[in-house]
C-alpha positions as MATLAB code, in Angstrom:
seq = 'XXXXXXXXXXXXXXXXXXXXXXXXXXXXXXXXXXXXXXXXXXXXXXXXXXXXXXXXXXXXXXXXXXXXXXXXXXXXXXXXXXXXXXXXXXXXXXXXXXXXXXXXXXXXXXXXXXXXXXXXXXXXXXXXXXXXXXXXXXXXXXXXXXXXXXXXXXXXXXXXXXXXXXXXXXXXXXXXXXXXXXXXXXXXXXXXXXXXXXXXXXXXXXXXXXXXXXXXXXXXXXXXXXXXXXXXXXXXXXXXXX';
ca = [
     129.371  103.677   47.547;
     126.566  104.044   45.758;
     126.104  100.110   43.768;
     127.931   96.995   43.881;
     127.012   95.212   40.740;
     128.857   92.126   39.479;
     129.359   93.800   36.122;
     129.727   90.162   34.637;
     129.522   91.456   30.649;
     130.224   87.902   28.926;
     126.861   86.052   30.638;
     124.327   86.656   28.643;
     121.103   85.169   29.977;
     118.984   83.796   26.726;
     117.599   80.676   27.369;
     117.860   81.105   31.063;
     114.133   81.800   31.828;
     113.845   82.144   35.837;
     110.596   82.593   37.771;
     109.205   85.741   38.151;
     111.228   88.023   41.170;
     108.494   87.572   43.662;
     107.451   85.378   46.021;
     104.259   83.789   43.734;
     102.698   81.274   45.848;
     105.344   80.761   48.282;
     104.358   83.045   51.149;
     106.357   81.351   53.619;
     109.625   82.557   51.960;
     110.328   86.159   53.662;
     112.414   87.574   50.417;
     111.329   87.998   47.298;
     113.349   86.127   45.184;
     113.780   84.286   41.820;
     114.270   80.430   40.857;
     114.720   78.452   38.885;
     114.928   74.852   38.654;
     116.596   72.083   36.921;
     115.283   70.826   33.690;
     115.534   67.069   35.191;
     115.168   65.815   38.860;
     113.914   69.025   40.778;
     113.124   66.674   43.373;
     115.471   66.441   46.350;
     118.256   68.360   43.687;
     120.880   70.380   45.555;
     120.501   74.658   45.349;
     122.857   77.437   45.524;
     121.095   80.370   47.249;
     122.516   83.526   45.490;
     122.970   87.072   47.414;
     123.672   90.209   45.486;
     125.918   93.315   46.121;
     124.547   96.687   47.251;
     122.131   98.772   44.796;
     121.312   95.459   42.749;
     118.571   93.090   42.418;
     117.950   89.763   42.532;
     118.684   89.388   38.732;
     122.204   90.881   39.035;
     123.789   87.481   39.232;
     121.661   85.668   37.489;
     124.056   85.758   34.472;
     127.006   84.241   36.504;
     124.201   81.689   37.475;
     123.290   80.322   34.524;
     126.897   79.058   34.370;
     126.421   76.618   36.811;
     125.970   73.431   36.668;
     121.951   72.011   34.980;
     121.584   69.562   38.073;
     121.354   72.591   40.451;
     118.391   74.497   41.932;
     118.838   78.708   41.875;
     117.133   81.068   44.253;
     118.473   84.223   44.094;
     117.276   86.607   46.805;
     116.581   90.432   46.962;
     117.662   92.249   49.821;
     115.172   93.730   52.019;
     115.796   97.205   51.676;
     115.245   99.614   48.498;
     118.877  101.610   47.408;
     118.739  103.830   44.340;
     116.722  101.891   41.600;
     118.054   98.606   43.738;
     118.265   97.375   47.071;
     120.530   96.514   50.024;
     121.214   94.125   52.729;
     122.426   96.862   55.009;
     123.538  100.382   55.370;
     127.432  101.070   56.313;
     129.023  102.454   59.217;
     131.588  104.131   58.226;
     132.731  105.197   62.326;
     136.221  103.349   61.381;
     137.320  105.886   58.201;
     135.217  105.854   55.552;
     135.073  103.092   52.742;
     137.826  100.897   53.023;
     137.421  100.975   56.874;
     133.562  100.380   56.262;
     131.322   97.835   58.048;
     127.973   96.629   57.783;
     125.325   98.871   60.844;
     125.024   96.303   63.201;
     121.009   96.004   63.499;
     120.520   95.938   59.483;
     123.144   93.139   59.224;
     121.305   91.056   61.820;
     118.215   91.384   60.342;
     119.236   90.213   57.240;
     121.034   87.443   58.288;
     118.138   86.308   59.580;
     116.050   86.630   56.746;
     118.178   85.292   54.379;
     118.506   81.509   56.992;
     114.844   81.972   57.525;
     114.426   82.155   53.367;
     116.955   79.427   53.191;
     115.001   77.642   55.483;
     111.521   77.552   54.070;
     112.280   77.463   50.600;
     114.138   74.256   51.000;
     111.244   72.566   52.322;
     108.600   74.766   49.832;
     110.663   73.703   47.065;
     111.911   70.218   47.975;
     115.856   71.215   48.398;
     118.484   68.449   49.267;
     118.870   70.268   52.484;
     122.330   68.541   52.563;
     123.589   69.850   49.522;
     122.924   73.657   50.128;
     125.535   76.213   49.162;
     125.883   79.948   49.248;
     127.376   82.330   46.302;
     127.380   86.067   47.367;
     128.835   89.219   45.498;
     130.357   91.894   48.020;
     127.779   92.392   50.921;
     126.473   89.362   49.440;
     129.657   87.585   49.587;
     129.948   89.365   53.353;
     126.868   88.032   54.209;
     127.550   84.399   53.170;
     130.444   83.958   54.943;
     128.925   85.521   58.189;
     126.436   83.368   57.848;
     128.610   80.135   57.581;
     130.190   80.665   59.995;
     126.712   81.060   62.373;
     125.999   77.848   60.826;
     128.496   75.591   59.258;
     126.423   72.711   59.234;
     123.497   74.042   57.040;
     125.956   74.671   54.140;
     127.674   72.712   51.852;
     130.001   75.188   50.262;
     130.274   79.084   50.225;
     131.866   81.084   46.961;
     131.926   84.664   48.399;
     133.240   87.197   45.929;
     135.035   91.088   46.500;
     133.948   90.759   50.126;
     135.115   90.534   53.382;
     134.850   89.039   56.629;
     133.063   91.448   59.122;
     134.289   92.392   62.089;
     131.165   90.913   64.122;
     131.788   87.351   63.106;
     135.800   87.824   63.015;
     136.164   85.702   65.746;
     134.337   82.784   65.672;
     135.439   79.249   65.092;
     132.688   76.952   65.298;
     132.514   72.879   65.133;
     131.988   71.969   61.601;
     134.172   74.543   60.143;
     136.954   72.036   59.187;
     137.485   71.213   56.083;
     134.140   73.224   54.740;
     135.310   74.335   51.086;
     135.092   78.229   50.410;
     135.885   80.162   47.239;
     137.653   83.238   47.912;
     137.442   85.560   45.045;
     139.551   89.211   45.335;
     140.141   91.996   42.614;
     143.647   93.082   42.450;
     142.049   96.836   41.002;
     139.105   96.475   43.629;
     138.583  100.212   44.726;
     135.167   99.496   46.388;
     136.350   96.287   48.545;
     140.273   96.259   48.384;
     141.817   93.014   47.573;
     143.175   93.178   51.335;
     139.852   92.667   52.895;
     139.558   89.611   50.597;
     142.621   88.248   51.383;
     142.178   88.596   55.396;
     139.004   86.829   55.295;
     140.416   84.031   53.414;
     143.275   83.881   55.538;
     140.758   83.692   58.473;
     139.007   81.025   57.085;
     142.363   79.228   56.706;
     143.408   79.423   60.435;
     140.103   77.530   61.616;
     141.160   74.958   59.077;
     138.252   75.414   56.260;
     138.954   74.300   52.941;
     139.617   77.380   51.166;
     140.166   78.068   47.340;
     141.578   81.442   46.903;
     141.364   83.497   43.326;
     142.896   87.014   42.743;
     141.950   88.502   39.374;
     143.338   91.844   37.774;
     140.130   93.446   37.008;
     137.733   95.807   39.468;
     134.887   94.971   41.546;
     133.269   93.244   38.920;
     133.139   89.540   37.535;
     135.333   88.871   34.629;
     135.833   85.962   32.621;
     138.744   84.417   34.583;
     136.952   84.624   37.719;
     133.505   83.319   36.242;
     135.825   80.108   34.836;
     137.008   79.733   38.782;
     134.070   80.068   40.205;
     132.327   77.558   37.727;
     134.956   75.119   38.385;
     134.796   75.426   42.363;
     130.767   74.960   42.194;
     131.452   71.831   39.835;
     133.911   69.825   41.807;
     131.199   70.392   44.912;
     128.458   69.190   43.182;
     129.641   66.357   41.181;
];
């Protein structure tokens, strides 16, 4: 698997004029990373920390972004590691069967789960975050990574919209207080080929048995972001932040 973009054609991004992709003055935030604020209120606004899929950047999503609602900070973070013209969160072991079977190499997942709650973190102070208000939107190992990440701390996040991905196998099994009722958006691709709408469905089901509020989507199209899904996902991130 070479890229997982979010292919999201109908977005186009004029008007939406982000920060530039590095870390400017903000040292303290260990990924580089765009944002961009609200026209009105930065102060003490909620965010939605953005994670991108494998071989992107951290202006793939920024088209599905600029969807969202005005009242709502953006920081969209690069993964740490350079892929082909991109980068990545982590490499794949593929010890289970190849692709389908695929899951993310232990010691690169960990570290970026660590950077990304460390980058959560810091810009939420650096950029005066409603730290209760924080949610998560992540596009295959993006969308892997935010629910991992949830579930290591269900407390930090509001809400989680996690798109063509799956629940790895390392955080399968954990069920931890402040789970219940936590609202996810589960997004799958019937014609997924990268991320098979199976692996979607599982995690969503998981999410379902330790009783979080989840909002599942399927959608006929690839591993990409069309239309339908954008309108779903839109909606979802609303009725959280209203």
């Amino acid at each position: 698997m070479s890229r997982e973009r979010s292919q999201e054609r109908a977005a186009a991004a004029d008007g939406y004029n982000p920060e530039p992709a590095n870390r400017g003055d903000m040292t303290d935030i260990p990924l580089n990373h765009v944002h961009v604020a609200p026209d009105e209120d930065p102060e003490g606004a909620p965010a939605v920390f953005v994670l991108h899929g494998r071989g992107a950047d951290e202006q793939d999503l920024l088209p599905v972004a600029r969807h969202l609602p005005d009242g709502l900070h953006v920081i969209s973070l690069r993964a740490p590691e350079p892929l082909q013209g991109g980068y990545t969160w982590y490499d794949l072991d593929l010890s289970a069967g190849g692709l389908e079977e695929s899951q993310p190499d232990a010691a690169d997942f960990r570290r970026s789960l660590d950077l990304i709650a460390e980058s959560v973190e810091t810009a939420t102070e650096a950029y005066d975050l409603d730290p209760d208000r924080i949610g998560l939107l992540g596009f295959s190992q993006g969308a892997i990574a935010c629910l991992s990440l949830l579930l290591e701390e269900p407390n930090r996040y509001a809400w989680v919209v996690a798109l063509h991905g799956y629940l790895a196998d390392a955080h399968a099994d954990l069920d931890p207080d402040g789970i219940e009722g936590k609202p996810v958006f589960v997004g799958v691709g019937a014609g997924d080929r990268v991320i098979p709408e199976s692996r979607s469905a599982a995690a969503a089901d998981r999410f379902e048995e330790i009783d979080a509020d989840v909002t599942r989507g399927s959608y006929p199209g690839g591993h990409g972001i069309g239309q339908g899904e954008l309108a779903d996902v839109v909606a979802f991130v609303e009725s959280q932040v209203a």
